[in-house]
C-alpha positions as CSV (number, residue, x, y, z in Angstrom):
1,X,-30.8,51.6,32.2
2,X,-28.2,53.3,33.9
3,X,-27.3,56.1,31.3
4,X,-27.0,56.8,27.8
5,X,-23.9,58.0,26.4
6,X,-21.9,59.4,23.1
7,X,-21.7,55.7,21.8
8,X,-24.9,53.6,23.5
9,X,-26.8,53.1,26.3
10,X,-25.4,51.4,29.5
11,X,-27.4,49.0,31.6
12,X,-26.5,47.3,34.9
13,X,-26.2,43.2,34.3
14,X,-25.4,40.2,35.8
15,X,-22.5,37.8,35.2
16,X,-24.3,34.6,35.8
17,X,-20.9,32.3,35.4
18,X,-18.7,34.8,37.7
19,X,-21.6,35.8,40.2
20,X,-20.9,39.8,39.7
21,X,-22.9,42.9,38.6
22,X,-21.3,44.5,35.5
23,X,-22.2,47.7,33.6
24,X,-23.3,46.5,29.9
25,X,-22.6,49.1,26.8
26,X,-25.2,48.4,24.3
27,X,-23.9,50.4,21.2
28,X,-26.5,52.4,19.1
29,X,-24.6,52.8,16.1
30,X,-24.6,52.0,12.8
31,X,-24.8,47.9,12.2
32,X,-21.7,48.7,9.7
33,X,-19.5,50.5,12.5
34,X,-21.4,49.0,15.1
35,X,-18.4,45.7,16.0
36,X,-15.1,48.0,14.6
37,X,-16.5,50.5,17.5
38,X,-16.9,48.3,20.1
39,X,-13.4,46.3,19.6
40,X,-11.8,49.9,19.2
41,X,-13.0,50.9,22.7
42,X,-12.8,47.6,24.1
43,X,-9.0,47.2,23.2
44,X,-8.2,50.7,24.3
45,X,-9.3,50.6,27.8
46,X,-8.6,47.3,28.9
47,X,-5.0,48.1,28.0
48,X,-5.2,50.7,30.9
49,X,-4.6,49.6,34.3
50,X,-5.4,52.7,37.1
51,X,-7.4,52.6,40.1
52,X,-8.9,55.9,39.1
53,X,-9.7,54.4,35.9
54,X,-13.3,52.0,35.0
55,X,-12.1,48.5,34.1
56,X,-12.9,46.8,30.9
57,X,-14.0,42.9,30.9
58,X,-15.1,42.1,27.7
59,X,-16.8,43.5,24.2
60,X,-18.9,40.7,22.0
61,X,-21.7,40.9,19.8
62,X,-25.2,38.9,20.1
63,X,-28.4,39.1,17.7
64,X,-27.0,41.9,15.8
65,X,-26.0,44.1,18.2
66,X,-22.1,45.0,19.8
67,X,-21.7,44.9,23.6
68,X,-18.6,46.0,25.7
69,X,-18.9,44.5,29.7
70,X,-17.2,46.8,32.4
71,X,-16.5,47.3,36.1
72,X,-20.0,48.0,37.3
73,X,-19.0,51.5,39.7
74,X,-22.1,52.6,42.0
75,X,-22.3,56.1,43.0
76,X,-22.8,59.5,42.1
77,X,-21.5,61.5,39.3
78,X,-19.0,64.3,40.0
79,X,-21.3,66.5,37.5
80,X,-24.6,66.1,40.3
81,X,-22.3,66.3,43.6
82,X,-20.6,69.5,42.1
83,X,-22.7,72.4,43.9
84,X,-23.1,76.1,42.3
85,X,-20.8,77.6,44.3
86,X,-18.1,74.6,43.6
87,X,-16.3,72.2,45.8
88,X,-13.8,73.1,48.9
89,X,-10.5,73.5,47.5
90,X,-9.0,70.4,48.7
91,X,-11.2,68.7,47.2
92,X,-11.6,70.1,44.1
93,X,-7.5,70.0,44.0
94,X,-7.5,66.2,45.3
95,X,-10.5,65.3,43.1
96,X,-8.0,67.0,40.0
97,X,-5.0,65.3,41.0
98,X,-6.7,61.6,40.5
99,X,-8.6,62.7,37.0
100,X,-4.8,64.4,35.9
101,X,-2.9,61.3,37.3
102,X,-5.7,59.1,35.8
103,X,-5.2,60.7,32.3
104,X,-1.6,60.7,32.3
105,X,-1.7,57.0,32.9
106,X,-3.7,56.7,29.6
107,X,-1.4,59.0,27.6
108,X,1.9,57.6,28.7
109,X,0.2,54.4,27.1
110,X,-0.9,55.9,24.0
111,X,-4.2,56.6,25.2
112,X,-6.3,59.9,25.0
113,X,-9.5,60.3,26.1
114,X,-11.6,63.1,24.0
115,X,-14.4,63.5,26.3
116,X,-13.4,64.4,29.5
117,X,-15.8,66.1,31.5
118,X,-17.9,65.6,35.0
119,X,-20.3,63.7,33.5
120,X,-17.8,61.0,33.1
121,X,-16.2,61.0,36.5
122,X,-18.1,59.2,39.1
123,X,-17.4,59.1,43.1
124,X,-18.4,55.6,44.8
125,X,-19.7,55.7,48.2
126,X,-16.4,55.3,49.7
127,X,-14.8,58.0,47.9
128,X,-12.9,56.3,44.8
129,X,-12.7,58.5,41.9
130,X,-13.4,56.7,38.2
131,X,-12.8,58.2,34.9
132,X,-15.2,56.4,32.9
133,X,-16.3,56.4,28.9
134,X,-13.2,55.6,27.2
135,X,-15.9,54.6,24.1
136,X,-14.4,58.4,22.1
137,X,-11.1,57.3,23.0
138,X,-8.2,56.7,20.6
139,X,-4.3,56.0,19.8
140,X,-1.7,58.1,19.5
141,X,1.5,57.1,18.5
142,X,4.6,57.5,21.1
143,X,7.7,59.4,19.0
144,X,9.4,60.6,22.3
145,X,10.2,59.8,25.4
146,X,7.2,58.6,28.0
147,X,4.3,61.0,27.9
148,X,6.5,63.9,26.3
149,X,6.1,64.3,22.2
150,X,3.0,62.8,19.8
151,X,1.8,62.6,16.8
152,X,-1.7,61.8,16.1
153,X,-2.3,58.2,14.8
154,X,-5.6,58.1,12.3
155,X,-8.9,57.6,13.8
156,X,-11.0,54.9,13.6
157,X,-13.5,57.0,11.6
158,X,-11.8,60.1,10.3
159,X,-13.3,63.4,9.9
160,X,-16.1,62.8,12.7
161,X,-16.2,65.5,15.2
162,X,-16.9,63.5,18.6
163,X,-17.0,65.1,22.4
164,X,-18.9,67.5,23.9
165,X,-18.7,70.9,23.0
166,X,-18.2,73.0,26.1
167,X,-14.9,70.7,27.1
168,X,-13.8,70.8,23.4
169,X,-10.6,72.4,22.7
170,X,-10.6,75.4,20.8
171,X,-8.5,73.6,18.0
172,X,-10.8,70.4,17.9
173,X,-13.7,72.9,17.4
174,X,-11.7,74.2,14.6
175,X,-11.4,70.5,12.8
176,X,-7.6,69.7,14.2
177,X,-7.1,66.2,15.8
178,X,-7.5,65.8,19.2
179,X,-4.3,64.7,21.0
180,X,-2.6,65.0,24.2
181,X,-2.8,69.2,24.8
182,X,-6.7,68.6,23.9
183,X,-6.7,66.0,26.7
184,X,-5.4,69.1,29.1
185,X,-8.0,71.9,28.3
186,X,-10.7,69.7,29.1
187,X,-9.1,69.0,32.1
188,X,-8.3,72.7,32.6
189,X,-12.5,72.8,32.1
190,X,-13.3,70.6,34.5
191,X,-11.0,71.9,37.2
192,X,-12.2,75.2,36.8
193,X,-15.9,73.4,36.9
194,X,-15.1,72.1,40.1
195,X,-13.4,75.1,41.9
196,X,-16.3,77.5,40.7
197,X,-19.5,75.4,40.1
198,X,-19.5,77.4,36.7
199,X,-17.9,76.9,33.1
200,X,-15.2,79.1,32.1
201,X,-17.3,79.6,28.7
202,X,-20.7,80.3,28.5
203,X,-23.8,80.0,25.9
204,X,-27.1,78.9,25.4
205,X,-26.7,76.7,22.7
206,X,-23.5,74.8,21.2
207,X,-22.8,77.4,18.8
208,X,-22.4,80.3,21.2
209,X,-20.3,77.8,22.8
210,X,-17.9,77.3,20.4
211,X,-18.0,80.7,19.4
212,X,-17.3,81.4,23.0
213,X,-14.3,78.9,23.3
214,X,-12.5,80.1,20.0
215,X,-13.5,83.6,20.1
216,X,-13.2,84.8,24.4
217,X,-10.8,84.4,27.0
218,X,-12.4,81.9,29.9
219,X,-14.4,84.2,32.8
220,X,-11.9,84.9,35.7
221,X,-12.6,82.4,38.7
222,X,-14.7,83.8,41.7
223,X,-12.7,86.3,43.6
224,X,-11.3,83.6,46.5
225,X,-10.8,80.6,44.3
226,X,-7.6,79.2,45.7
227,X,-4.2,80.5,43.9
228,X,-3.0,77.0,43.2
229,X,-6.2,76.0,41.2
230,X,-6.2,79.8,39.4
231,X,-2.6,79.1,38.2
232,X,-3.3,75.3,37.1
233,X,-6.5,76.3,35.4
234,X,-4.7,78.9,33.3
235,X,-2.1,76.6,32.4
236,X,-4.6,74.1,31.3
237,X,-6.4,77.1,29.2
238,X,-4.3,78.4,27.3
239,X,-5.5,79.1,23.3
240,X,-2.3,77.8,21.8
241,X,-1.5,73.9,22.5
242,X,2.0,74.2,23.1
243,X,1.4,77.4,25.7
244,X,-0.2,74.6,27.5
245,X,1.0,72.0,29.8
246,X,3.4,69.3,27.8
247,X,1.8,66.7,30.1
248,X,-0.9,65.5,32.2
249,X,1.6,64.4,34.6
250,X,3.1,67.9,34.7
251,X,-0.6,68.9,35.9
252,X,-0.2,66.4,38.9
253,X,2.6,67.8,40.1
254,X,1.4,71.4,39.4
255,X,-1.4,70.6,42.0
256,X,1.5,70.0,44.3
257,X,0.8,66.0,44.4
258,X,3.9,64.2,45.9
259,X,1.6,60.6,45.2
260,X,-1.6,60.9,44.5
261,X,-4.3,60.0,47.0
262,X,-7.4,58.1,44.9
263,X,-9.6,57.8,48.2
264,X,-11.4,61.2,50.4
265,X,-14.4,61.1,52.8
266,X,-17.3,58.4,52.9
267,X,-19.8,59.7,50.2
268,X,-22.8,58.6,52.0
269,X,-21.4,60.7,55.1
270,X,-21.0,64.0,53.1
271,X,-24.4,63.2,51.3
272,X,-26.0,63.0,54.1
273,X,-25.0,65.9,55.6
274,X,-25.4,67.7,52.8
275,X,-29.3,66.8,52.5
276,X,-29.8,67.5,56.0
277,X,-27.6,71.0,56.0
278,X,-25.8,70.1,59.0
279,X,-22.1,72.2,58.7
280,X,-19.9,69.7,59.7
281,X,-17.4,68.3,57.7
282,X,-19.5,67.0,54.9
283,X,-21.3,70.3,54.1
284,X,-17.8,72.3,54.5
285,X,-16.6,70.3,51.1
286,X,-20.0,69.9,49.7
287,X,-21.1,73.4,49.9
288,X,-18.7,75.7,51.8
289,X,-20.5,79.0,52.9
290,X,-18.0,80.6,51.7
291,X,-14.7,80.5,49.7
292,X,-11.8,80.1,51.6
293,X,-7.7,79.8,50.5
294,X,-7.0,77.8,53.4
295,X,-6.7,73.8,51.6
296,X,-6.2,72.1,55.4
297,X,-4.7,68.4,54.5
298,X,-4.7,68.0,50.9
């Protein structure tokens, strides 16, 4: 088994007839909701096309139980390679440009994710970042121009709360529908995740979490967290949807993206130097010694 998620367990598979590994989505739910489920998620992400995104291949059901085959992605989650004191800034603002451009892809196609976290980001050994889990994803239906004004189409199962808490919206924790601005605070989490190595809410259970998120303004970012991801974080933070940004893709360009570079540094490179604490270039992004404002290339 390679993980367990909000919808089913994953396992790694083989495709006997095309000769490939694939990641297998066994879904745990219901019997009833089991096949509406999987065909939901299965049809949502295989209409998105994005190199920072995991590819869908097929969704079935066999003895009983509903399956949904993906793009089998090997490497490490951006959750584990985040360190307590938080990435190098260009990396944290490169690694944020991908997720944003990555998300915007999905919303200009109707697409929002409601779980977007670090859990659900992975980095392959060669440095490709994948937004994976589209399985809490729904529609929204398009009423302006590209990736600009939405309106909420119904879920698939209304009135069920889905996500995880400490990237949940302060709305969504209310009982509003997530949509598009939802999308951007839990991308404003996981930025500041990133930069810091922290959350910008804090509690020891989900309920001083939410009452945290509805109730607190997000803890300041380390003293030395670049300007550029202190201003995009705030942006992406803000309590009221519409003080937000309109768009993911105005997030992209907030980072100060003029295209968006999907690739970095060799993984195993900076792993290893990271294990072995040697301060070259791989233990300068993995775990600076201390904060810096300088980005270098970016």
């Amino acid at each position: 088994m390679l993980g367990r998620g909000g919808s089913g367990a994953v396992y790694r598979a083989r495709d006997l007839r095309l000769q490939r590994d694939l990641a297998l989505k066994i879904l745990d739910w219901p019997p009833e909701l089991q096949w509406g489920w999987a065909l939901n998620e299965a049809r949502i992400a295989s209409s998105l096309n994005h190199p920072c995104i995991c590819v869908t291949y097929d969704a079935g059901e066999e003895n009983g139980l509903a399956y949904i085959a993906m793009e089998f992605i090997e490497g490490t989650l951006l959750s584990s390679l985040c360190p307590p004191s938080g990435l190098h800034p260009a990396l944290a603002i490169g690694y944020g440009r991908s997720i944003a451009d990555a998300l915007a892809h999905s919303h200009e196609r109707g697409v929002i994710h409601r779980d977007l976290k670090s859990a659900n980001v992975m980095i392959t050994q060669d440095g490709q970042l994948k937004v994976l889990d589209f399985g809490l994803a729904k529609r929204v239906r398009v009423t302006g121009s590209a990736g600009t004004r939405r309106r909420p189409s119904s879920s698939l199962y209304p009135g069920l709360l889905v996500g995880t808490v400490h990237s949940m919206a302060p709305e969504v924790l209310r009982g509003d529908r997530a949509n598009v601005w939802s999308d951007i605070w839990s991308l404003g989490v996981l930025l500041y995740e990133m930069a810091s190595g922290q959350l910008p809410f804090r509690g020891r259970t989900d309920f001083e979490m939410a009452s945290a998120i509805l109730g607190t303004d997000p803890v300041p970012p380390p003293e030395g967290t670049h300007p550029r991801l202190v201003s995009v974080i705030a942006g992406c933070l803000m309590k009221e949807p519409h003080r937000r940004y309109h768009t993911a893709r105005d997030v992209v360009y907030a980072l100060g993206a003029k295209g968006v570079p999907h690739r970095w540094w060799k993984m195993e490179y900076l792993q290893d130097l990271y294990r072995t604490g040697r301060y070259g270039l791989g233990a300068a992004l993995l775990r600076p010694p201390e904060r810096s404002t300088e980005l270098g290339p970016v």
